[in-house]
Backbone as a chain_set.jsonl record, in Angstrom:
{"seq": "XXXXXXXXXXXXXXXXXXXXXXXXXXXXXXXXXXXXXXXXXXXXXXXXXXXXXXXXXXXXXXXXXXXXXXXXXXXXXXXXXXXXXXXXXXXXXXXXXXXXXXXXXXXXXXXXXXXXXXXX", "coords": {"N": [[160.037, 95.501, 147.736], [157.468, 95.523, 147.741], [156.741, 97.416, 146.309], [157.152, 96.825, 143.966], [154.963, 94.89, 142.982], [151.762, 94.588, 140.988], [148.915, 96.483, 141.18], [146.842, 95.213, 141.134], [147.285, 93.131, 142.706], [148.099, 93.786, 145.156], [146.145, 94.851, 146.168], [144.249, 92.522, 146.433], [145.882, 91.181, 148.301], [145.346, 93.352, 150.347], [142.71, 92.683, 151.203], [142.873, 90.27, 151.959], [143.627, 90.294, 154.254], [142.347, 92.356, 155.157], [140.152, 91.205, 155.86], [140.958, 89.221, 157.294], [141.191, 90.033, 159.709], [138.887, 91.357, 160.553], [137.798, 88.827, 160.838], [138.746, 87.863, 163.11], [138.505, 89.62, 164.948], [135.655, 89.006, 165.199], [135.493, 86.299, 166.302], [136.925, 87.026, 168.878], [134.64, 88.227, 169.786], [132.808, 86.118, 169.964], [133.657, 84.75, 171.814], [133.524, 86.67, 174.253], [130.997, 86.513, 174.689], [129.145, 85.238, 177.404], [128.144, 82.114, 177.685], [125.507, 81.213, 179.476], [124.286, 83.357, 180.261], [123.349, 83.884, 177.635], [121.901, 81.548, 177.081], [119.975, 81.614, 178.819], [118.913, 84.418, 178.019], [117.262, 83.14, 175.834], [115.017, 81.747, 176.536], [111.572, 81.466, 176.805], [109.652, 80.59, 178.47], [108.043, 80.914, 181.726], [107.872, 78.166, 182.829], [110.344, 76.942, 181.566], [112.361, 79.038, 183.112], [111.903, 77.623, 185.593], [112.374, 75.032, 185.762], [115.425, 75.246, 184.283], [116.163, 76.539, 186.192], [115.88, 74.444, 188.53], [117.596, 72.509, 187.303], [120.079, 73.354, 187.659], [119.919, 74.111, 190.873], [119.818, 71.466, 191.407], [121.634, 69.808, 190.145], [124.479, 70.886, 190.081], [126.95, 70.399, 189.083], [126.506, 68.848, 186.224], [125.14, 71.122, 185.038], [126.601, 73.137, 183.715], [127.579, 71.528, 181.611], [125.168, 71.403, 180.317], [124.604, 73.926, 180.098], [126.482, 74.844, 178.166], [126.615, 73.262, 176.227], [124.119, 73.828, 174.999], [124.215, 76.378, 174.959], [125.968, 76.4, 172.378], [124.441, 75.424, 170.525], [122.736, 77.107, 169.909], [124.042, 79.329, 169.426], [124.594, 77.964, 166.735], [122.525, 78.404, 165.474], [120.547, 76.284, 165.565], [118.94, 76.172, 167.387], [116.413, 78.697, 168.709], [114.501, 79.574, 170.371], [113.875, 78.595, 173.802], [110.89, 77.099, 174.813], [108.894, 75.783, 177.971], [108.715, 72.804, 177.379], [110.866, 71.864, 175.751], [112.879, 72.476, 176.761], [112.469, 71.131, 178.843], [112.296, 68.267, 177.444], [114.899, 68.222, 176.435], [116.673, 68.52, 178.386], [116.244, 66.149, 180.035], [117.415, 64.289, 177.775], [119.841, 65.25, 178.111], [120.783, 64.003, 180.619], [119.784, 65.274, 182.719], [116.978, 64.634, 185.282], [115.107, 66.267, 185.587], [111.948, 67.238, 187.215], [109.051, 69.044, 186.525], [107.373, 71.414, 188.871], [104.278, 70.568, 189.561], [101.278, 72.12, 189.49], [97.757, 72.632, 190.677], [95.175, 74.478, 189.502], [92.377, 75.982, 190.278], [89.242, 77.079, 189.112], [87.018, 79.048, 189.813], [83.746, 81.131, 188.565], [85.361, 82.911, 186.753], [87.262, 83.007, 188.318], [90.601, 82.647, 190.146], [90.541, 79.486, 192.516], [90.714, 78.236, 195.824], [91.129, 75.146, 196.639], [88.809, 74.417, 198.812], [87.275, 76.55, 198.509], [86.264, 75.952, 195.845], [85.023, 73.445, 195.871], [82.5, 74.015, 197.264]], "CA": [[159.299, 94.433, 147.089], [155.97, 95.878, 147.522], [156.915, 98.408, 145.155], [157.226, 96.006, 142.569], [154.038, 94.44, 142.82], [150.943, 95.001, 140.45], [147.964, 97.125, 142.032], [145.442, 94.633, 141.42], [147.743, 91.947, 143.359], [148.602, 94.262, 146.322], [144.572, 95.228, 146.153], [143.813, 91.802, 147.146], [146.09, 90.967, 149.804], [144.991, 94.065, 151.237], [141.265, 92.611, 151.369], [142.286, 89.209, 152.799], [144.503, 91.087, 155.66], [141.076, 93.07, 156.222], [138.872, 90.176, 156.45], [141.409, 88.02, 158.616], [141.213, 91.219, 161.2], [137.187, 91.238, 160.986], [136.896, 86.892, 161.338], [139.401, 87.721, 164.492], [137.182, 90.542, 165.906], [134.435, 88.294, 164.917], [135.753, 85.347, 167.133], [136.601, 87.453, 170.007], [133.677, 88.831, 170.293], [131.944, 85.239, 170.359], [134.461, 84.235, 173.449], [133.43, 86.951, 175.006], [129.712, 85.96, 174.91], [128.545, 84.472, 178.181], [127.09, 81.186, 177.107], [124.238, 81.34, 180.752], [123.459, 84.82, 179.632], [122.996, 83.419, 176.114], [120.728, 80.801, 177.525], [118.824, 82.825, 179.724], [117.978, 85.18, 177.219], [116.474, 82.617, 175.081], [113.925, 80.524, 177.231], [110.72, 81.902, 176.755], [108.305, 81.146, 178.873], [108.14, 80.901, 183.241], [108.341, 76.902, 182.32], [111.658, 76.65, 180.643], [112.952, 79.055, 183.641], [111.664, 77.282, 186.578], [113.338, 74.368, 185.088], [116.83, 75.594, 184.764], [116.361, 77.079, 188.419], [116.102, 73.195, 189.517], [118.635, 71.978, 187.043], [120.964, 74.464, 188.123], [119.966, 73.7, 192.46], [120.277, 69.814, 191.792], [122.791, 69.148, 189.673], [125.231, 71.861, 189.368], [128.089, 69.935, 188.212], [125.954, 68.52, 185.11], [124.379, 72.244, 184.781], [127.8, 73.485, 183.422], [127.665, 70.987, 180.602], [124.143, 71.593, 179.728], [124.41, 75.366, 179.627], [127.637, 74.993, 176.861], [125.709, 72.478, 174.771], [122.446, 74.395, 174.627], [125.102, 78.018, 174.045], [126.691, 76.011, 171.094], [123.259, 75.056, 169.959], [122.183, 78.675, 169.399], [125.339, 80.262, 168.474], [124.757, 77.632, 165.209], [121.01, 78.558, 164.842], [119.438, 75.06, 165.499], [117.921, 76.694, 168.688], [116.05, 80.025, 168.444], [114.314, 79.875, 171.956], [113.019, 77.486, 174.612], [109.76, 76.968, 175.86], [108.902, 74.86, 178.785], [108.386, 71.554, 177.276], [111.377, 71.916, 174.643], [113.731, 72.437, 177.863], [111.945, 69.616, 179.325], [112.932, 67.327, 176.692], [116.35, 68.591, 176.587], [117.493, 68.386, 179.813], [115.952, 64.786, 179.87], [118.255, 64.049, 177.191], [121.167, 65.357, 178.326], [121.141, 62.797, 181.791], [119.296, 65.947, 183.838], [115.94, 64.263, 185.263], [114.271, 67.434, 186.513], [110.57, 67.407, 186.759], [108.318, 70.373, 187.085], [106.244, 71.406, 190.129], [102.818, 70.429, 189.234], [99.988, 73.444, 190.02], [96.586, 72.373, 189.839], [94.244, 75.381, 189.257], [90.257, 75.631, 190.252], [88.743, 78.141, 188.44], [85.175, 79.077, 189.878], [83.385, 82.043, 188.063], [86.2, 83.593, 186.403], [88.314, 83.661, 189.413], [91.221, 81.259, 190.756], [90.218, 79.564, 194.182], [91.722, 77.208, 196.819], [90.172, 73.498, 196.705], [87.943, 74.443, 199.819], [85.988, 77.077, 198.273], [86.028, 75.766, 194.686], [83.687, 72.215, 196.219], [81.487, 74.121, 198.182]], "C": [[157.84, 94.835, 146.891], [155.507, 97.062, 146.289], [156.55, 97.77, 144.249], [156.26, 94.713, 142.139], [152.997, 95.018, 142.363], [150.453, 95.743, 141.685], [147.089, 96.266, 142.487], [146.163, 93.498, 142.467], [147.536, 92.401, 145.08], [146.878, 94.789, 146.577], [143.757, 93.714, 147.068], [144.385, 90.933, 148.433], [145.952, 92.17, 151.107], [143.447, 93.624, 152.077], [141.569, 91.429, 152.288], [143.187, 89.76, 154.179], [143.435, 91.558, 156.182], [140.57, 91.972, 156.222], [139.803, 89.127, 157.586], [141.285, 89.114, 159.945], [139.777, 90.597, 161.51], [137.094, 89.537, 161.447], [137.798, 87.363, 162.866], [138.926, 88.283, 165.254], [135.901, 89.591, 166.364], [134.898, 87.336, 166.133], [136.219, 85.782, 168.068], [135.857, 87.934, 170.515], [132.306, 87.606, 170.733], [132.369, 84.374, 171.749], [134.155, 85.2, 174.302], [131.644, 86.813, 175.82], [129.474, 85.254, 176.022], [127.901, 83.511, 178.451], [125.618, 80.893, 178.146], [123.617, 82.202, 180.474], [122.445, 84.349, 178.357], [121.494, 82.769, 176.128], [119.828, 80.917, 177.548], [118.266, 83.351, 179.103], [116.955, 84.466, 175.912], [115.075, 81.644, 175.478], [113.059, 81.703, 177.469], [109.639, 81.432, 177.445], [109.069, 80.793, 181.198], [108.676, 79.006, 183.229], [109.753, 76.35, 182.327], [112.765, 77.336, 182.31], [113.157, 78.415, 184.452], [112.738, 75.858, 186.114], [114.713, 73.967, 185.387], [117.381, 75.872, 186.072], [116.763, 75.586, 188.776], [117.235, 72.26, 188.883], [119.925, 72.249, 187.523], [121.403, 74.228, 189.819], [120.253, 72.191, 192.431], [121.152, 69.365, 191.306], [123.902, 70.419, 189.156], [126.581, 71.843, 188.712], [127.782, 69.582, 186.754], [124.995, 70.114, 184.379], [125.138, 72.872, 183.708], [127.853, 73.164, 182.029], [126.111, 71.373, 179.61], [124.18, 73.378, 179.104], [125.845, 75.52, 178.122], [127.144, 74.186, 175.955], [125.029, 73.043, 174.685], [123.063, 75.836, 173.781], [125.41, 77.306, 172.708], [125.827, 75.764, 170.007], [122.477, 76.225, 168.95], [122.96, 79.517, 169.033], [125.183, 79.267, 166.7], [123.547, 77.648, 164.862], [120.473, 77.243, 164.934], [118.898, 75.389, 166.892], [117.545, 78.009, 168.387], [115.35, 80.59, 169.957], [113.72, 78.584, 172.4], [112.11, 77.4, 175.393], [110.147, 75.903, 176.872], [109.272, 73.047, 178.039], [109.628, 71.117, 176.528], [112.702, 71.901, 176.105], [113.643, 71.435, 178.295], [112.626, 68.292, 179.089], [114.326, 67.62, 176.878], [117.35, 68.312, 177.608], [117.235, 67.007, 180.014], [117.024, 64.001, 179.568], [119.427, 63.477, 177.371], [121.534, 64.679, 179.879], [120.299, 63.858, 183.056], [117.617, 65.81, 184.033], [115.187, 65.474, 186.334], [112.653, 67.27, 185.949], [109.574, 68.834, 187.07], [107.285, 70.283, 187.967], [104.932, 71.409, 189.224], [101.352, 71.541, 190.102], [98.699, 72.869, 189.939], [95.534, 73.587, 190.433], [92.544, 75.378, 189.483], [90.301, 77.104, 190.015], [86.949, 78.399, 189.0], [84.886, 80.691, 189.572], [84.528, 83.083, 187.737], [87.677, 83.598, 187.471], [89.085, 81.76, 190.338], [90.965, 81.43, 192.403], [90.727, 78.381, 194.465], [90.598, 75.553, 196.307], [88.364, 73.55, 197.415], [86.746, 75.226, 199.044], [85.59, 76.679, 196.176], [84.664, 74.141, 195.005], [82.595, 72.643, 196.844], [80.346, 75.023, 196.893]], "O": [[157.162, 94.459, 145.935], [154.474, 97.382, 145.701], [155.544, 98.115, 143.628], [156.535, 93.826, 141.33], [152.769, 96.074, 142.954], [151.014, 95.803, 142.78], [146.58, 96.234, 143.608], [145.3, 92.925, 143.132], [147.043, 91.715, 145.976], [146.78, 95.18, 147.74], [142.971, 93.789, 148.012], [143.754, 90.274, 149.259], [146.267, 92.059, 152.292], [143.094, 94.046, 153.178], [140.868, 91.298, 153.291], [142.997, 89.07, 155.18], [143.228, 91.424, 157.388], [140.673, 91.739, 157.426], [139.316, 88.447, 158.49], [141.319, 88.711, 161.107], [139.49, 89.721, 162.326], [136.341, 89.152, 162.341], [137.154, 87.018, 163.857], [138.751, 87.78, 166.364], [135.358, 89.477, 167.463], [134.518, 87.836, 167.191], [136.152, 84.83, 168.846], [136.012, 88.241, 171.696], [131.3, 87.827, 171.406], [131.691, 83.634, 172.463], [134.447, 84.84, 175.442], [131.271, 86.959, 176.984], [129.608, 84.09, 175.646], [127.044, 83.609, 179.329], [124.659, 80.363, 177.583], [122.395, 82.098, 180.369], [121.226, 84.445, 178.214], [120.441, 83.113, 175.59], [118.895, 80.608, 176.807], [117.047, 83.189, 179.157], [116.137, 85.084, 175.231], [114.354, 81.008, 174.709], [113.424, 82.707, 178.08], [108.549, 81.85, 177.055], [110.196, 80.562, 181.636], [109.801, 78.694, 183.619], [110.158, 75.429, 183.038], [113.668, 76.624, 182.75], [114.349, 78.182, 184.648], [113.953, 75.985, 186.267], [115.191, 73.094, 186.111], [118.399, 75.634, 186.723], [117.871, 75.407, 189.281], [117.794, 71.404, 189.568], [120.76, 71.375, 187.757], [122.567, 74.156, 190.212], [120.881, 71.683, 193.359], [121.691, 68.416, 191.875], [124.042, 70.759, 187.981], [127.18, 72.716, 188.084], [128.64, 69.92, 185.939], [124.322, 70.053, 183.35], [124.486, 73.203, 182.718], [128.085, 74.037, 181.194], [126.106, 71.563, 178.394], [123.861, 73.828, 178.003], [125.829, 76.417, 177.279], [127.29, 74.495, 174.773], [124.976, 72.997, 173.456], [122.748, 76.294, 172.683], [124.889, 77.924, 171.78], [126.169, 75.823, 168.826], [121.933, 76.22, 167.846], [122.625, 80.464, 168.323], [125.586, 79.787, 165.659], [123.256, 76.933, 163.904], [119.661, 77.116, 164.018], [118.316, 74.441, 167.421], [118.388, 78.617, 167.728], [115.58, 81.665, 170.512], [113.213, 77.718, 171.686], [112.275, 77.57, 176.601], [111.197, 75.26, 176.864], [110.19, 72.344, 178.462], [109.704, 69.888, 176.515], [113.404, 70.89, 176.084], [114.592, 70.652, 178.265], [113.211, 67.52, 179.848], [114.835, 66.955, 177.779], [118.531, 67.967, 177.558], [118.314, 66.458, 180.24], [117.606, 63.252, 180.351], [119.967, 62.389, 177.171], [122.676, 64.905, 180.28], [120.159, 63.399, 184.189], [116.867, 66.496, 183.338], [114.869, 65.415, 187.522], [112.237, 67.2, 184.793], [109.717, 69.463, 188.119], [106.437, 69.39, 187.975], [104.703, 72.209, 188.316], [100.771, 71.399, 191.179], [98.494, 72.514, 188.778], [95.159, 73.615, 191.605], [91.72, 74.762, 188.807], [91.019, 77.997, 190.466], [85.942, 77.901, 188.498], [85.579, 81.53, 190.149], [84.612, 84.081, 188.452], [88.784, 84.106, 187.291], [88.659, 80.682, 190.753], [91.022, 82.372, 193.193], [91.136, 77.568, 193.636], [89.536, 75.35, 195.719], [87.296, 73.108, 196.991], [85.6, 74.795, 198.921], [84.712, 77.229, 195.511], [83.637, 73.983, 194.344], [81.68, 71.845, 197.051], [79.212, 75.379, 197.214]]}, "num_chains": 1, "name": "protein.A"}
């Protein structure tokens, strides 16, 4: 039977046979993606990690869900990376009320100092 089919016919079920291989490569290669890795590699600043660290230590049953919504987010390009504040919100959102440790900084002549010697 294949004999007895044009060129140009047997030309294009050769093309959609190759492209159903490549979308199947293609989609095992996005299951094999690590969606935490994924994450991880996109949160840009100390902020965004510290964050995840405490979403991750306090709620690690709700962590699970957050890290596969945020992967699904950036596998379709409406995420590109996450700063602090953009995590912040996010996790908010999604029912995880993590707040960030608050630092407060004294600066005297160029140089960071404790409380004690920053009043004197």
């Amino acid at each position: 039977m294949a004999d007895e089919l044009p060129e140009s016919i047997k030309l294009k079920l050769l093309k959609k046979m190759m492209s159903s291989m490549v979308r199947s490569k293609q989609s095992e290669k996005d299951e094999q993606i690590d969606p935490e890795k994924l994450v991880w590699s996109r949160l840009s600043d100390e902020k965004a990690e510290e964050l995840m660290r405490k979403a991750k230590a306090l709620y690690p049953e709700k962590y699970e869900y957050v890290i596969r919504v945020l992967a699904h987010l950036i596998q379709q390009g409406r995420l590109k990376e996450l700063d602090g504040y953009t995590t912040l919100v996010l996790l908010n959102r999604l029912g995880i009320p993590v707040k960030p440790d608050l630092r407060i900084k004294f600066v005297k002549h160029g140089k960071e100092v404790d409380m004690k010697e920053y009043l004197e």
